[in-house]
C-alpha positions as CSV (number, residue, x, y, z in Angstrom):
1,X,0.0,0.0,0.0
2,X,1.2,3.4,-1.0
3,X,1.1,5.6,1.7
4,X,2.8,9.1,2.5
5,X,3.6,10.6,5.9
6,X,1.8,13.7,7.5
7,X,3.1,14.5,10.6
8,X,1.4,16.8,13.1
9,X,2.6,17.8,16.0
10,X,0.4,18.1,19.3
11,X,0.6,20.2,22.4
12,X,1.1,18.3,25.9
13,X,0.8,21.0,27.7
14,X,-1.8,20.9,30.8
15,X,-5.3,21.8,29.4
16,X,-6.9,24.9,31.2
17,X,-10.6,23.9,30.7
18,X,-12.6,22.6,33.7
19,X,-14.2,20.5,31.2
20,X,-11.0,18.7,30.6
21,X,-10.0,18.1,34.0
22,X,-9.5,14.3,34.2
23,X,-6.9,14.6,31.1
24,X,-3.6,14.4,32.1
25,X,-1.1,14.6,29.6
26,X,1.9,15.3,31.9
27,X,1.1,11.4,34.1
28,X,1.7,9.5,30.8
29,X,3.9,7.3,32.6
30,X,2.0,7.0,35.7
31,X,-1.3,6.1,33.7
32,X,0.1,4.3,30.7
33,X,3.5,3.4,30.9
34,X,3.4,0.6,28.0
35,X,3.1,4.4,26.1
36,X,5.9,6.5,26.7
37,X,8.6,7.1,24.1
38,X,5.8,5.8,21.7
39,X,4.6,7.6,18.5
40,X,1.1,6.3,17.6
41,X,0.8,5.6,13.7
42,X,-2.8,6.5,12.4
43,X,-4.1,4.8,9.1
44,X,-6.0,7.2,6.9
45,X,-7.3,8.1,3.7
46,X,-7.9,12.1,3.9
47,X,-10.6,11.4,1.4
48,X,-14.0,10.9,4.1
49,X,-15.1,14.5,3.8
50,X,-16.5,15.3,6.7
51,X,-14.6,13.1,9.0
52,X,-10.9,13.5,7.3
53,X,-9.9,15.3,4.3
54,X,-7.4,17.6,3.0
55,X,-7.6,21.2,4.2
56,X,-8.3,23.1,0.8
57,X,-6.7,26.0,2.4
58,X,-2.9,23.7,2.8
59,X,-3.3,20.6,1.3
60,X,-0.5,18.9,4.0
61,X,-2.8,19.4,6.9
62,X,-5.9,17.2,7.4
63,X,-8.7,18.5,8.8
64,X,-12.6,17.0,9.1
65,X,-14.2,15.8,12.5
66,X,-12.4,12.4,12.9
67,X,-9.4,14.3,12.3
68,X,-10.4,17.1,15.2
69,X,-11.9,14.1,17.7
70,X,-8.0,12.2,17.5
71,X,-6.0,15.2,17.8
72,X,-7.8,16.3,20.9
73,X,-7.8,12.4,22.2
74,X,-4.0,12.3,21.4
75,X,-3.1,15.6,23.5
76,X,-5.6,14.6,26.5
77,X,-3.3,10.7,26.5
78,X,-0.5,12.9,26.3
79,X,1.4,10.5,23.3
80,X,2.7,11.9,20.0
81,X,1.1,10.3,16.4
82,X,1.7,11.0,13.0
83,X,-0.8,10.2,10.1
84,X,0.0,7.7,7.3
85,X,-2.3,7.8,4.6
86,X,-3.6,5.2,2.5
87,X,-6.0,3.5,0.3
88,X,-9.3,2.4,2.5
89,X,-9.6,-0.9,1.6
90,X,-6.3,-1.5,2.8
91,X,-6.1,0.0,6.4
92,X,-7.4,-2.2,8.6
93,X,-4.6,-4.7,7.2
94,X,-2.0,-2.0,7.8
95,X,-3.0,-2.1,11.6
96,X,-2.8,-6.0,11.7
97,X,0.2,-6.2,10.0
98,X,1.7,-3.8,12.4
99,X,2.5,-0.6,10.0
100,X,-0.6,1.1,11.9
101,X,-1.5,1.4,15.2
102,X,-4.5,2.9,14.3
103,X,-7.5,3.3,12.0
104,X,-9.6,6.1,12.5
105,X,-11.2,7.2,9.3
106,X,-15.0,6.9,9.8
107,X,-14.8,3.2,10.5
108,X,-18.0,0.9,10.8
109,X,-17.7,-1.7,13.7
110,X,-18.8,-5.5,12.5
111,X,-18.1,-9.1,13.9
112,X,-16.0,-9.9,11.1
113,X,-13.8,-6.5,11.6
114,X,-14.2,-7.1,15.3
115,X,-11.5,-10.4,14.6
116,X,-9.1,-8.7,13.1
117,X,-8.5,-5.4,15.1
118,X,-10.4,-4.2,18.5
119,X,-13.2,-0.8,18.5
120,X,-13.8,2.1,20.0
121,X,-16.5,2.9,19.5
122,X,-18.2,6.3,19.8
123,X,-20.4,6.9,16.9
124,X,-24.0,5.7,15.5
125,X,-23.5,5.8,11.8
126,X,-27.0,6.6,9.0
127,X,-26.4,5.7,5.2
128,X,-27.3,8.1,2.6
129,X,-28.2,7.4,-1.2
130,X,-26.8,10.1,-3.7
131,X,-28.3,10.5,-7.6
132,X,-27.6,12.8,-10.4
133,X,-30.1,15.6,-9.5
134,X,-33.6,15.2,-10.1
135,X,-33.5,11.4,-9.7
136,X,-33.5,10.7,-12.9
137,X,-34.2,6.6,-12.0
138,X,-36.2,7.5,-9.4
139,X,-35.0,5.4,-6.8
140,X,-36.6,6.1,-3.4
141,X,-35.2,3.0,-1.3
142,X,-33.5,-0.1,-1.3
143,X,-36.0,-2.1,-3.2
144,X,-36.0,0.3,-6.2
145,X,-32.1,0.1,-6.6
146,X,-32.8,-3.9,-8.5
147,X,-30.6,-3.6,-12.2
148,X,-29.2,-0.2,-11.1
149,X,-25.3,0.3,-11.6
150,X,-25.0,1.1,-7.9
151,X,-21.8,1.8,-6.2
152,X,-19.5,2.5,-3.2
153,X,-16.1,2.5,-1.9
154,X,-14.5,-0.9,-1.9
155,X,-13.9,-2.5,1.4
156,X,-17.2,-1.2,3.1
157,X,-20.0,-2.2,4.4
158,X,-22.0,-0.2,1.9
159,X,-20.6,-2.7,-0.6
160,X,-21.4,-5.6,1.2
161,X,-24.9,-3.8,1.5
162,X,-25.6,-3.8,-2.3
163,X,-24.5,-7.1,-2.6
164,X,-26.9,-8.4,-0.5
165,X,-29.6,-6.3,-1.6
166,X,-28.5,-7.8,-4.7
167,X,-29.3,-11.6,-3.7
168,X,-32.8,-9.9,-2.5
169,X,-33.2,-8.6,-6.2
170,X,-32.8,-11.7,-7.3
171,X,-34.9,-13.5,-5.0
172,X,-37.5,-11.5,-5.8
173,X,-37.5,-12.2,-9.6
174,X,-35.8,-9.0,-10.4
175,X,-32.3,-8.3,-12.4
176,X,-29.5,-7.5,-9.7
177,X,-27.7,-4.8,-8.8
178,X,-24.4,-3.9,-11.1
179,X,-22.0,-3.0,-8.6
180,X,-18.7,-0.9,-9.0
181,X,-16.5,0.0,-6.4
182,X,-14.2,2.9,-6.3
183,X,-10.9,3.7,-3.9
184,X,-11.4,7.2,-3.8
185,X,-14.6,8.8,-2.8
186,X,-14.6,11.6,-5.9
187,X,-14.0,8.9,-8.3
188,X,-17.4,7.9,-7.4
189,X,-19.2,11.4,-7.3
190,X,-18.0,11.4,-10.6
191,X,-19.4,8.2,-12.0
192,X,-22.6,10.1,-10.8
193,X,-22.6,12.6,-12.1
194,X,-21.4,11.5,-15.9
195,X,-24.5,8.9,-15.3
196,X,-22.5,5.2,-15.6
197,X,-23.5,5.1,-11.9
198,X,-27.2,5.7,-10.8
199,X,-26.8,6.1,-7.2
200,X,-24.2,5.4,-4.4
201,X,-24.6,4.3,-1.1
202,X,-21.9,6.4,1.8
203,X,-22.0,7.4,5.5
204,X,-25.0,10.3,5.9
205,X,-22.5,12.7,7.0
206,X,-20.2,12.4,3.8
207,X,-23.9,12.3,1.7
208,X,-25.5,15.8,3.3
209,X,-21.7,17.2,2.7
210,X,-21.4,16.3,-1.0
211,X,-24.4,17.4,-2.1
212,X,-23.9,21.1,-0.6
213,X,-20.6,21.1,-2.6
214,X,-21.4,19.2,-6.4
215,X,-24.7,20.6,-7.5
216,X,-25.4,17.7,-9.7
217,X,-26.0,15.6,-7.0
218,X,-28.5,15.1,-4.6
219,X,-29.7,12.8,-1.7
220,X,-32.4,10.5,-2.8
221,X,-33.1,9.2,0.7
222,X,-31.8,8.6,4.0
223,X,-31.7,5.9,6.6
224,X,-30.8,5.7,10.5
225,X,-29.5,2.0,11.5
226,X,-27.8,0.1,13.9
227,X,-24.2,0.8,13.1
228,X,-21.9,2.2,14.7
229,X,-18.8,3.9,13.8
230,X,-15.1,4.0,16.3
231,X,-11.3,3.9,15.7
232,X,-10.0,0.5,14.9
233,X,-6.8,-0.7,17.3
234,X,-4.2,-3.5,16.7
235,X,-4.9,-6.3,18.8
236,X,-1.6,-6.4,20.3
237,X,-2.4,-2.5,21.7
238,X,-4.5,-3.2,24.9
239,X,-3.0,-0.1,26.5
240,X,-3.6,2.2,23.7
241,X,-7.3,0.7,23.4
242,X,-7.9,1.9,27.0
243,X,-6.5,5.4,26.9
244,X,-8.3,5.9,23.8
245,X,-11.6,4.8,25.5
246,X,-10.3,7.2,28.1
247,X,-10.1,10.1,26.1
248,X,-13.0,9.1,24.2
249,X,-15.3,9.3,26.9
250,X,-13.6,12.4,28.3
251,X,-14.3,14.3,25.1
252,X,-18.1,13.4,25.0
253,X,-18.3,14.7,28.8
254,X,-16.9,17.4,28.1
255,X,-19.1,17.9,24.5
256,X,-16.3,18.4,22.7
257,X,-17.8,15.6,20.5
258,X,-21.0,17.2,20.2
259,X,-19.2,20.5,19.3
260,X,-16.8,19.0,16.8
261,X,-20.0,17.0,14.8
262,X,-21.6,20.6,14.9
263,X,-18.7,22.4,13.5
264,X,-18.7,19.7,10.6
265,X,-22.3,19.7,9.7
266,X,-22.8,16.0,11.2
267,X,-26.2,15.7,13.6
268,X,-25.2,15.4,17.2
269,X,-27.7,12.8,18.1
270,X,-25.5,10.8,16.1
271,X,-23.1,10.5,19.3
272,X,-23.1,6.7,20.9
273,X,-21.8,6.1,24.5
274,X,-17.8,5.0,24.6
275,X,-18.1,1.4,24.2
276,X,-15.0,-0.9,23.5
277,X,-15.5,-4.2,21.2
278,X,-13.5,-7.4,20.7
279,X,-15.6,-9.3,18.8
């Protein structure tokens, strides 16, 4: 996997706000020793606009509300990281294998995830469906995608989502779904857009943000589930898990969660309680 370094360096100095009283970035040692003189390596792809993208303003710094909720987790632990970034499909291997630490790019939580890398999690996630405006096909919910060219980024659940509702299609004496996948997000928009693909499935965040910014597009529907969103951690990480979890739950105390999904145009009520998964 190709990958290029961003480094971005973090202040560990004590943090004034009452709010943030129980971080304590200057007891590393006394609260995670298994931590100190260890940079955490974060697995990225800067292309999940609203939760991590590249800062149009400086094109080296990412920016985006996954981005915001690790930077302030990082400084509360009191640990240094740096960002390697990467295609998606290919991240959580790059934590198993070692090379990462860390994936925190918008991440869905599932069982079969859950056996390759530990959650935490902190996020419900909704799905949104995006058309070439005016929905042209006129497709209004799952049912009405059957012998669409549907697509989404490969190596997510929204793939593994058309692909069942695929099998459904065909169940139900209708043609399937054609499904192409993509690496990068735009590559999609713009499959939309030039009409080979008729609607594509993402997170509702990155859906309600695309549409603001390509007016050819638009959101054919929306749906609030089950799923839930959290960083991803290498197995062999207990410690970092914790303090993670920590610091997770410290920020959505505080609201600095609720503030930083606010700032990026994501609904608050998406917030789920700290929870840490293993299976």
């Amino acid at each position: 996997m190709k990958s290029h370094l961003l480094s971005i360096g973090i202040s560990l100095a004590l943090m004034t706000s009452a709010a943030w009283a129980d971080c304590a970035p200057d007891k590393l040692a006394e609260k995670y020793p298994a931590l100190v003189g260890k940079t955490v390596n974060v697995g990225l792809t800067g292309a999940q606009a609203p939760y991590t993208y590249h800062d149009p303003k400086n094109m080296d710094h990412i920016i985006g509300a996954d981005a915001e909720l690790m930077t302030d987790a990082f400084a509360c632990i009191g640990v240094p990281w740096k960002i390697n970034m990467g295609a998606f499909a290919g991240l959580i291997t790059s934590v198993t294998e070692g090379r990462n630490d860390v994936m925190w790019d918008s991440l869905i939580y599932t069982p079969t995830r859950a056996k390759q890398v530990d959650f935490v999690l902190y996020e419900s996630a909704g799905t949104g469906f995006v058309v070439h405006k005016g929905n042209p096909k006129h497709i209004t919910s799952l049912d009405s995608v059957c012998g669409m060219n549907v697509g989404a980024m490969l190596g997510t659940v929204q793939a593994v989502a058309f692909q069942a509702q695929g099998k459904l299609c065909v169940k139900a004496g209708k043609p399937d779904v054609n499904l192409l996948t993509f690496n990068d997000e735009a590559q999609g928009d713009r499959e939309v857009v030039n009409g080979r693909i008729d609607v594509i499935m993402n997170d509702l965040g990155q859906a309600g943000l695309l549409v603001t910014q390509v007016p050819e597009l638009e959101l054919a529907f929306g749906l609030q589930n089950e799923l839930r969103v959290g960083a991803a951690v290498n197995k062999g990480e207990p410690v970092l898990l914790q303090a993670l979890a920590d610091a997770l739950k410290i920020e959505q105390d505080s609201g600095k969660e609720k503030a930083i999904l606010v700032k990026y145009g994501i609904d608050p009520t998406l917030i789920f309680p700290v929870e840490v998964k293993k299976e």
